[in-house]
DSSP file (Angstrom, degrees, kcal/mol; ACC not computed):
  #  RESIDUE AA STRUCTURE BP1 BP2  ACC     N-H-->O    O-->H-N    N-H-->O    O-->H-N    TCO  KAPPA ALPHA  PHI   PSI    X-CA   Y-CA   Z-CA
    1    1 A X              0   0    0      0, 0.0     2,-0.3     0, 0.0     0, 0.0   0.000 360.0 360.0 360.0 134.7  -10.9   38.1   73.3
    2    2 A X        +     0   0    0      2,-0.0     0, 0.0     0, 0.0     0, 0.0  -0.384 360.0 159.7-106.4  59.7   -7.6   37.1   72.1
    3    3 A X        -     0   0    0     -2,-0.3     2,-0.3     1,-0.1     3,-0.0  -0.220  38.0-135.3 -36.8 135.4   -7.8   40.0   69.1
    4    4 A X        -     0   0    0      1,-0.0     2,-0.2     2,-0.0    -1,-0.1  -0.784  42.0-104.9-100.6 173.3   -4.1   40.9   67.6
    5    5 A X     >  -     0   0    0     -2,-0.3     4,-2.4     1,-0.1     5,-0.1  -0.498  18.8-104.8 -94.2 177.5   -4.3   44.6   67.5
    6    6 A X  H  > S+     0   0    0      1,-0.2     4,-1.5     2,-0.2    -1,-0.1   0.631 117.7  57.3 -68.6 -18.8   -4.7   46.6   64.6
    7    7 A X  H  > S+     0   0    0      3,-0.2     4,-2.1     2,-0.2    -1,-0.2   0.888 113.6  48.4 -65.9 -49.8   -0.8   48.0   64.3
    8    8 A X  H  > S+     0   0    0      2,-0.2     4,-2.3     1,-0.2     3,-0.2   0.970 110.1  50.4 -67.5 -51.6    0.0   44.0   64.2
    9    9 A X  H  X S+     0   0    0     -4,-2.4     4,-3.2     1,-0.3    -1,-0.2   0.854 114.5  41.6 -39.5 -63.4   -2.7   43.5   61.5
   10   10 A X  H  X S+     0   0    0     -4,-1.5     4,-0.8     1,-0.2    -1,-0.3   0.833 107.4  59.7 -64.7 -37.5   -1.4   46.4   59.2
   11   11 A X  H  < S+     0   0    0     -4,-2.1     3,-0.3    -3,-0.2    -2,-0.3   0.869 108.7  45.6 -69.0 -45.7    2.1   45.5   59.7
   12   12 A X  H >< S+     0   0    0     -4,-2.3     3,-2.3     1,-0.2     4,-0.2   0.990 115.1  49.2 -18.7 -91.5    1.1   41.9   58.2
   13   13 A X  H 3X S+     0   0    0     -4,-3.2     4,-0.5     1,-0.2    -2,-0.2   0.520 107.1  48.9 -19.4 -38.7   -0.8   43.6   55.4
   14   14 A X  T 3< S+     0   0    0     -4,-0.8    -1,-0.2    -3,-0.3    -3,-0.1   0.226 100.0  71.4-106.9   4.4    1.8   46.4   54.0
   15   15 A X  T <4 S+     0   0    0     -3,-2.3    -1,-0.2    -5,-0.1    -2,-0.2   0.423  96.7  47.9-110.5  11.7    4.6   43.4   54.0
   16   16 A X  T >4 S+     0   0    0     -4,-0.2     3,-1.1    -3,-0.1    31,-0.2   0.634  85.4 126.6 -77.2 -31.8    2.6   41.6   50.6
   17   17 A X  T 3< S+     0   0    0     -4,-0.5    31,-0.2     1,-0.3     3,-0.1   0.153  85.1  15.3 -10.9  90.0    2.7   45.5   49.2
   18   18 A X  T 3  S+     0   0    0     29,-1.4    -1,-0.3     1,-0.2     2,-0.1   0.737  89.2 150.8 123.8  36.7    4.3   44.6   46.1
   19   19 A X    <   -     0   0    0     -3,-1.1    28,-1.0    28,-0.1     2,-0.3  -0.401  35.1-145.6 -64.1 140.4    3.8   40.8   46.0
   20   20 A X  E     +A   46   0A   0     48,-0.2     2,-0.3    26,-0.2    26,-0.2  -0.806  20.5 178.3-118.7 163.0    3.6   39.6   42.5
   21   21 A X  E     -A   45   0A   0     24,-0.9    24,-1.7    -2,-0.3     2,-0.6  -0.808  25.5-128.1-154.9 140.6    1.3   36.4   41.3
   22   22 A X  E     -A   44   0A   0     -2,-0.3     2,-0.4    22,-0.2    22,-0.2  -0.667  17.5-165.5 -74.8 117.3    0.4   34.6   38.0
   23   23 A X  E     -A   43   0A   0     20,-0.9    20,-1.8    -2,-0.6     2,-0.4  -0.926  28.9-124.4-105.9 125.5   -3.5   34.1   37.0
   24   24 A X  E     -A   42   0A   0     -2,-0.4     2,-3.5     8,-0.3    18,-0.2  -0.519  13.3-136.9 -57.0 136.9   -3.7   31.7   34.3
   25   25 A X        +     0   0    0     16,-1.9     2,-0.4    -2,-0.4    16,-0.4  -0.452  53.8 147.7-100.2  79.2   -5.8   33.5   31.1
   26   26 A X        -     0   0    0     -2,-3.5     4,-0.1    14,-0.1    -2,-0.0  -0.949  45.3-114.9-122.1 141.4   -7.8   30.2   30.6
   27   27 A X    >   -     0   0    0     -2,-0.4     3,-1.1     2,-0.1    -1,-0.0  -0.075  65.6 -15.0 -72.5 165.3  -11.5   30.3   29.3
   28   28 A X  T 3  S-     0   0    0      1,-0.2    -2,-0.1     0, 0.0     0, 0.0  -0.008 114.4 -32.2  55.3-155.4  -14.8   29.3   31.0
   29   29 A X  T 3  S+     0   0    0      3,-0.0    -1,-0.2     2,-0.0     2,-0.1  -0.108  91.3 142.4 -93.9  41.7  -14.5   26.8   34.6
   30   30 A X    <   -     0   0    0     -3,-1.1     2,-0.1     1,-0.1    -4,-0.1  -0.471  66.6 -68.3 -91.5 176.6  -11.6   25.2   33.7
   31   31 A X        -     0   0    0      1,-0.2    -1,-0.1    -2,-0.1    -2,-0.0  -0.308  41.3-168.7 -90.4 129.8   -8.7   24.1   35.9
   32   32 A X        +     0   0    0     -2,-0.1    -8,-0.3    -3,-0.1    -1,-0.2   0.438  47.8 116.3-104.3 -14.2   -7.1   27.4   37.0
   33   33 A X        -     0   0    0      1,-0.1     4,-0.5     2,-0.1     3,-0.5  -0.436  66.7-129.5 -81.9 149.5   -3.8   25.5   38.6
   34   34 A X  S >  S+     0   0    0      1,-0.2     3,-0.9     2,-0.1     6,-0.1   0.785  99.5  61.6 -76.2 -17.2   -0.7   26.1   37.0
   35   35 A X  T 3  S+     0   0    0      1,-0.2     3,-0.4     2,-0.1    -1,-0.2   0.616 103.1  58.0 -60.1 -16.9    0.7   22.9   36.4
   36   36 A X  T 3  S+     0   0    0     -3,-0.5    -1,-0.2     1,-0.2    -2,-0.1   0.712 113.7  35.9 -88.2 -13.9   -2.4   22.0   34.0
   37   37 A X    X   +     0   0    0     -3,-0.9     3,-2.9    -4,-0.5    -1,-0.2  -0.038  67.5 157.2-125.6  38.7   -2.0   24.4   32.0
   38   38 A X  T 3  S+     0   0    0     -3,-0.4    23,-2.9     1,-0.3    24,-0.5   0.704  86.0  42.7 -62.9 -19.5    2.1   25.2   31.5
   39   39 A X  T 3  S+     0   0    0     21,-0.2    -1,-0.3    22,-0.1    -2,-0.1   0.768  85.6 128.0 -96.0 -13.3    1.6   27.1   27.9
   40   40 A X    <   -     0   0    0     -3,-2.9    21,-0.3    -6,-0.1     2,-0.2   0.089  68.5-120.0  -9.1 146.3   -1.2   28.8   29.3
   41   41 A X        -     0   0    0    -16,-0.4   -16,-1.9    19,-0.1     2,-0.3  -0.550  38.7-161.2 -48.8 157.5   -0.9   32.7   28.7
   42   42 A X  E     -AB  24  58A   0     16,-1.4    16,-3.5   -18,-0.2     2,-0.9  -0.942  19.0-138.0-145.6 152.2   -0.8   34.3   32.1
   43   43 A X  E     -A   23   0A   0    -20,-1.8   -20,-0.9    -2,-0.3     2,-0.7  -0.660  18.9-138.6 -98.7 109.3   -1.4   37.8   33.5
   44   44 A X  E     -A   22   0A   0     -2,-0.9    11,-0.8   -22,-0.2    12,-0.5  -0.582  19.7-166.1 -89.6 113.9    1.1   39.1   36.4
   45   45 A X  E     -AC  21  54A   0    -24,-1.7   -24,-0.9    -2,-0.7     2,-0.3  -0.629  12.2-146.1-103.9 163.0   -1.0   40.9   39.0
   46   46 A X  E     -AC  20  53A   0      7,-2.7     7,-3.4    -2,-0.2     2,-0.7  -0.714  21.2-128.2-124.9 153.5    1.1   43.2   41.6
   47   47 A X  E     - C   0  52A   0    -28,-1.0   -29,-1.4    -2,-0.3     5,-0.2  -0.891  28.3-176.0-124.9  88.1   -0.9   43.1   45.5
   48   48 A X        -     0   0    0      3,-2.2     4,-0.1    -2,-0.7    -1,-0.1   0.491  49.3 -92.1-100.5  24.3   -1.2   46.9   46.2
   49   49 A X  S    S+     0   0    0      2,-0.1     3,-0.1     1,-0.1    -1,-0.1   0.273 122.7  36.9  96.5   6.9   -2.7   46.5   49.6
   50   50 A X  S    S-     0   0    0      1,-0.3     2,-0.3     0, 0.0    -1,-0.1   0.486 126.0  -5.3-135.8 -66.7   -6.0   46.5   49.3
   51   51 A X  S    S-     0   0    0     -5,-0.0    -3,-2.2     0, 0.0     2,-0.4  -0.763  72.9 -91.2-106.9 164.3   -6.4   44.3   45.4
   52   52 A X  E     -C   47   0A   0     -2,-0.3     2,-0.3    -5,-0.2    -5,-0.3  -0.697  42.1-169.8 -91.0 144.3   -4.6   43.0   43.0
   53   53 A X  E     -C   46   0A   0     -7,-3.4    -7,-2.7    -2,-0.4    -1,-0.0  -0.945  34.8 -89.1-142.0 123.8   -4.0   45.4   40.3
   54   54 A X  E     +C   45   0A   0     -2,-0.3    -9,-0.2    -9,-0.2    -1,-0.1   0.008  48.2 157.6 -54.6 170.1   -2.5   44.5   37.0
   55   55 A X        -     0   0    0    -11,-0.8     2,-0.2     1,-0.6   -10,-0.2   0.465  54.8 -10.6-164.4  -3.2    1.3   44.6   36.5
   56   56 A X        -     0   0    0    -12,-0.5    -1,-0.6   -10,-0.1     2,-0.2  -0.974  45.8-112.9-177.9 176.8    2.2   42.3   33.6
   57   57 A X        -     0   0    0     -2,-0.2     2,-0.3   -14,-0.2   -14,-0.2  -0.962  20.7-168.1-132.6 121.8    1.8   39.6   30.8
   58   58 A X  B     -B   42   0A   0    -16,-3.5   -16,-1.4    -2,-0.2     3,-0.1  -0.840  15.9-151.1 -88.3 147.4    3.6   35.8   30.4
   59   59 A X  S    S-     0   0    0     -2,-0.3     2,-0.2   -18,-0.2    -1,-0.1   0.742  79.9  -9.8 -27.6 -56.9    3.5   33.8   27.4
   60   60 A X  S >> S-     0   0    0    -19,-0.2     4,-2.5    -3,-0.1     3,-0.8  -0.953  79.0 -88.0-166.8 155.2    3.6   31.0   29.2
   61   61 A X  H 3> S+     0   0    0    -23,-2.9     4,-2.7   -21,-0.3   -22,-0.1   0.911 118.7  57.0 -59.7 -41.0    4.2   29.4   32.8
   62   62 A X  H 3> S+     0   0    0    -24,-0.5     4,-2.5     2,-0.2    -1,-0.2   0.902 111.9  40.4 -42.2 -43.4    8.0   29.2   32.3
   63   63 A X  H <> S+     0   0    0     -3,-0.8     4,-2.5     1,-0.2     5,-0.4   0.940 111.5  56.8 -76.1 -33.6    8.4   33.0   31.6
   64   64 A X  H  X S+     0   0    0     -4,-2.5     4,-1.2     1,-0.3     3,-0.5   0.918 105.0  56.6 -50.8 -30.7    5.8   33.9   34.4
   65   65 A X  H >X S+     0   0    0     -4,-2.7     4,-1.4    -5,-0.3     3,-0.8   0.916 104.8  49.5 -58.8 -45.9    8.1   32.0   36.4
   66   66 A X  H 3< S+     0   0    0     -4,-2.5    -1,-0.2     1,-0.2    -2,-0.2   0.771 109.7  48.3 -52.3 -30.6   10.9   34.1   35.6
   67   67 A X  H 3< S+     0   0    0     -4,-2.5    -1,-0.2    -3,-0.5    -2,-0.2   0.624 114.0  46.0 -78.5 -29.4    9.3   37.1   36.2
   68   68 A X  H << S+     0   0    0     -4,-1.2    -2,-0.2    -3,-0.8    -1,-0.2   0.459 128.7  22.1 -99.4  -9.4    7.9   36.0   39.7
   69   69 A X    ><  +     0   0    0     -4,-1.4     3,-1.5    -5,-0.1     4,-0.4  -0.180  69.8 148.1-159.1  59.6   11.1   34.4   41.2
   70   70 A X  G >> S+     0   0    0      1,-0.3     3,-2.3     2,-0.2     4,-1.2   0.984  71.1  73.9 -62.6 -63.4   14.0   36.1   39.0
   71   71 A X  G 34 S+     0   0    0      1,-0.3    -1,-0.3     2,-0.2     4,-0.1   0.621  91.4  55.0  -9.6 -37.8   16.0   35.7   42.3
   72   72 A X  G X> S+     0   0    0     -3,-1.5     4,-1.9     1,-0.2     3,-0.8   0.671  92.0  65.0 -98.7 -25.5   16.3   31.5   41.6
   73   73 A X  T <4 S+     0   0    0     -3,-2.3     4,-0.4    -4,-0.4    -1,-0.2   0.739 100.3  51.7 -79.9 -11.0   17.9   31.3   38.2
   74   74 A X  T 3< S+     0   0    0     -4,-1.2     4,-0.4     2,-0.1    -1,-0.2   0.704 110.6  50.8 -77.2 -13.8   21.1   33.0   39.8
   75   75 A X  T X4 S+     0   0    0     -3,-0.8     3,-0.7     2,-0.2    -2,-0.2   0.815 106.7  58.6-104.7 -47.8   20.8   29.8   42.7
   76   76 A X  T 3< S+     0   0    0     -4,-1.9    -2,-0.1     1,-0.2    -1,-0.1   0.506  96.3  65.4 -87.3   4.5   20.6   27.4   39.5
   77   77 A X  T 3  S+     0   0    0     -4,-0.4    -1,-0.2    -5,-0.1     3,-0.2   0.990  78.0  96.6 -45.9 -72.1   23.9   28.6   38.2
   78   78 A X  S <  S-     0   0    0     -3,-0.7     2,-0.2    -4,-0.4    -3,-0.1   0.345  87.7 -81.2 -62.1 168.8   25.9   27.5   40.7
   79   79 A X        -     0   0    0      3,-0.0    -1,-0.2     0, 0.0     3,-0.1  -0.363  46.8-103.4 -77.5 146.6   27.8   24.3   40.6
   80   80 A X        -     0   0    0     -2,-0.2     2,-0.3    -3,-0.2    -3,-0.0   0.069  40.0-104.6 -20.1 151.9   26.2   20.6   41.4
   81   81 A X        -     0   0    0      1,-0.0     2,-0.3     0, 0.0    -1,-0.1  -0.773  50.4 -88.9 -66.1 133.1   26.9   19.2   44.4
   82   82 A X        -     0   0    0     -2,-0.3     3,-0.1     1,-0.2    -1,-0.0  -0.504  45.9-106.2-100.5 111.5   29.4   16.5   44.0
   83   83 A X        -     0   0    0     -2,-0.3     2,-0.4     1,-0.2    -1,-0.2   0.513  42.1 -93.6 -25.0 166.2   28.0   13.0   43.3
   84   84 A X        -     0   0    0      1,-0.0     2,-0.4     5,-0.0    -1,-0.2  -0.860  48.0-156.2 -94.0 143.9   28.1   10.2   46.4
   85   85 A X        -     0   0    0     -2,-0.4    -1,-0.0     1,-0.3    -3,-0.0  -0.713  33.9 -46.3 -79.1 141.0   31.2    8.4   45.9
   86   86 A X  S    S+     0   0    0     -2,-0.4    -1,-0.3     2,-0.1     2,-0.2   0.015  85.7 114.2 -14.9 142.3   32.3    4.5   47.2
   87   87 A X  S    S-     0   0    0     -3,-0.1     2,-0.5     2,-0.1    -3,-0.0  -0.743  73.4-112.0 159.2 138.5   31.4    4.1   50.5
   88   88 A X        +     0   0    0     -2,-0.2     2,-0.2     4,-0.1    -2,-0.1  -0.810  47.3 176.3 -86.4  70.7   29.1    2.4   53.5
   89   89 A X    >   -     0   0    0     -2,-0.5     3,-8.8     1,-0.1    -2,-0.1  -0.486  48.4 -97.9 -79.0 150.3   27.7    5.4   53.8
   90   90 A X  T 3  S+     0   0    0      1,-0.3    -1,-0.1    -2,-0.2    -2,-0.0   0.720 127.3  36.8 -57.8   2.9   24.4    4.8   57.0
   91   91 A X  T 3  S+     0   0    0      2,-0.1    -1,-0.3     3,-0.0     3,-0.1   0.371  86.3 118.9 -94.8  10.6   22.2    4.5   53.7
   92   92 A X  S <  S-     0   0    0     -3,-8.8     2,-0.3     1,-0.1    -4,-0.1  -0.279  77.7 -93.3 -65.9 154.7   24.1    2.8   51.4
   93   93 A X        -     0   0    0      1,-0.1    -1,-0.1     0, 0.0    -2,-0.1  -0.629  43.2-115.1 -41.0 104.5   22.6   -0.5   50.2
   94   94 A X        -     0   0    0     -2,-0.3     2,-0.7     1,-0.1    -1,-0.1  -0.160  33.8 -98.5 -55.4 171.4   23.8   -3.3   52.1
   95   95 A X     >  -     0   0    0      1,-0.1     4,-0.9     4,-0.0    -1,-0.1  -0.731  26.3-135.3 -67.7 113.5   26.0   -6.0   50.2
   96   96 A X  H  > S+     0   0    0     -2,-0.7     4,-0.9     2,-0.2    -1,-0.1   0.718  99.0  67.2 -51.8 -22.3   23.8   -9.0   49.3
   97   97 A X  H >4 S+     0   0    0      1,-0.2     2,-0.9     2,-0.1     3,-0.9   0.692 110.3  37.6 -71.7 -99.7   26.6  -11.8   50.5
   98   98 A X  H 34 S+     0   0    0      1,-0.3    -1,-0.2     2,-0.2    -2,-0.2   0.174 103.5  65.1 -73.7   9.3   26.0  -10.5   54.4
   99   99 A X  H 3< S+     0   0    0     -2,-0.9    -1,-0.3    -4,-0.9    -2,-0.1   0.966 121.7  15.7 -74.8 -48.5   22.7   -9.9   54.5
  100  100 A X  S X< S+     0   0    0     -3,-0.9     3,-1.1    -4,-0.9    -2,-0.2   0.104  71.1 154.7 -38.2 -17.3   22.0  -13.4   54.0
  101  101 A X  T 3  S+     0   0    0      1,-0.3     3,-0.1    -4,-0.1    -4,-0.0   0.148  78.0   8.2 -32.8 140.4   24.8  -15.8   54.5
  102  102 A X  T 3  S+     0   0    0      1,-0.2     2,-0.7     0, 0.0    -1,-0.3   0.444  85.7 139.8  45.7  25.4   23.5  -19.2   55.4
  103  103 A X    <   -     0   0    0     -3,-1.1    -1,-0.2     0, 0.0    -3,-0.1  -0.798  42.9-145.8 -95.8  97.3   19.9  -18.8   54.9
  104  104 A X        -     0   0    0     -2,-0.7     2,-0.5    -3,-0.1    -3,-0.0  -0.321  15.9-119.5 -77.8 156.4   18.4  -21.6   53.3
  105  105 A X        -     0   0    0      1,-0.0     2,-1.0     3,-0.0    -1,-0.1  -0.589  25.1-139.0 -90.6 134.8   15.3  -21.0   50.6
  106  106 A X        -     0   0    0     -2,-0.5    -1,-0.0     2,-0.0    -2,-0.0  -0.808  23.9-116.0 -86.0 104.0   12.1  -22.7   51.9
  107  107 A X        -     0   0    0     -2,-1.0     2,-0.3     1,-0.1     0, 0.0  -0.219  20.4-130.4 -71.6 152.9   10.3  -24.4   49.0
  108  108 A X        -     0   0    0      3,-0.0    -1,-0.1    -3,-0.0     3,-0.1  -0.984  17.6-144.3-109.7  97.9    7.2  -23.2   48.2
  109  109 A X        -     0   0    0     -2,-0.3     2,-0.2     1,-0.1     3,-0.0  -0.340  33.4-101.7 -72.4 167.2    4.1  -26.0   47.9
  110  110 A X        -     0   0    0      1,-0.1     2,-0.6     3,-0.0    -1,-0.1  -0.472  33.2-104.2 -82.7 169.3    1.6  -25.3   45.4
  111  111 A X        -     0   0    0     -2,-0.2    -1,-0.1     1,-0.1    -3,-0.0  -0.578  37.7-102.9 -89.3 116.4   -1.4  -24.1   46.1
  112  112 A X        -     0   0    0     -2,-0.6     2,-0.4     1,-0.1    -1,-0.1   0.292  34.9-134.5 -23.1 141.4   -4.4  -26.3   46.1
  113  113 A X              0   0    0      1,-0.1    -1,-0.1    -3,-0.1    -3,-0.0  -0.887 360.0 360.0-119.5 173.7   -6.4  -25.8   43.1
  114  114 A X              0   0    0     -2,-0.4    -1,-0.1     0, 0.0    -2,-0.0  -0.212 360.0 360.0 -65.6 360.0  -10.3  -25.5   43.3
């Protein structure tokens, strides 16, 4: 049997310990993903190694976001990356004159009709 042992197992397990996630608080069997629901309320539940145990409340998917990945609005600070300037850069758009040069257009007959 290629088994992992049980040390490995647990050592998995105890690194979600404190894992956060967002449940949308939507009624009946409706669509639980968050993108369907963005004003949704949702309830932030904390992973305490055995279930998930409440640990919060959102408004709304935006704050839950905040709350679950605080860590990314400090990343969206920083400044843009600096637009592509003029250039044949190896994707740029070729120029239309030398893609074509001396390519004559082939009339098109019409199509029989029916």
């Amino acid at each position: 049997m290629d088994d992992e042992p049980l040390s490995q197992w647990a050592e998995r397990r105890d690194a979600r310990i404190g894992q956060l996630r967002a449940v949308p608080l939507v009624t009946g069997d409706g669509p639980r993903a968050s993108h369907l629901n963005p004003d949704a309320p949702r309830a932030i539940q904390r992973w305490n190694g055995h279930l998930w145990e409440p640990h919060g409340f959102a408004a709304n998917l935006a704050e839950a976001r905040r709350i679950l990945f605080p860590h990314t609005e400090a990343a969206s600070t920083r400044e843009a990356p600096p637009k592509l300037g003029p250039g044949t850069g190896r994707h740029r758009k070729p120029p239309t004159s030398s893609c074509f040069s001396g390519v004559q257009a082939i009339p098109l007959k019409p199509a029989p009709s029916r």
